[in-house]
C-alpha positions, 0 to 999 in steps of 0.5 A: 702140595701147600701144607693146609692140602696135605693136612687135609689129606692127612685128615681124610686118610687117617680113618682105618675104614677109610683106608679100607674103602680106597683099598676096595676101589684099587680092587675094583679098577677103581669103579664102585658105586657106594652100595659095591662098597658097603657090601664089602664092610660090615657098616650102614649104607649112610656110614659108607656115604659119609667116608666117601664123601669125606675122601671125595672133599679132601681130592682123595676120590672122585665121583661119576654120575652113571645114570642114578648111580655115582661111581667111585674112584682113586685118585692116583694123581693125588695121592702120588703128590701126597706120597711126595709132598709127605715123604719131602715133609718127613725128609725136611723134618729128619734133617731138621732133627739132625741139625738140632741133635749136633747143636746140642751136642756142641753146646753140652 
């Protein structure tokens, strides 16, 4: 996953009530409509709307067409190469941490 991609996943999920609806749709085997997932928050139709196509952009989600319905569902495969791309971030980053923490202990 290159870093502007994960950036931008980072973006998508880094909204608590985001974070909420991916939890409603794992709940729901992943096939919601948006009305299913606003009468689950406490939030308008329009603000439920806006954070799904906020997931929809960023790959999180995607979104079927079901006569005038669009249902919704995770995108595991996304989301297991976020988990990846981002735990090997995170590792590359410790061991840069590292390597930085004995050069300044060489040199102190």
């Amino acid at each position: 996953m290159e870093k502007d991609d994960l950036a931008g996943m980072m973006r998508a999920l880094g909204h608590p009530v985001r974070l909420e609806i991916l939890a409603i749709l794992a709940k729901s085997a992943n096939n919601c409509c948006c009305n299913d997932v606003t009468d689950c928050l406490s939030l308008a139709q329009s603000t439920v709307s806006q954070h799904l196509k906020v997931l929809l952009d960023a790959g999180v989600i995607e979104r079927e067409a079901k006569g005038t319905r669009n249902n919704y569902r995770v995108r595991t495969d996304r989301l297991t190469a976020f988990n990846s791309a981002f735990s090997g971030y995170v590792h590359d980053l410790d061991a840069q941490t590292s390597s930085c923490d004995r050069t300044l202990e060489a040199a102190g």
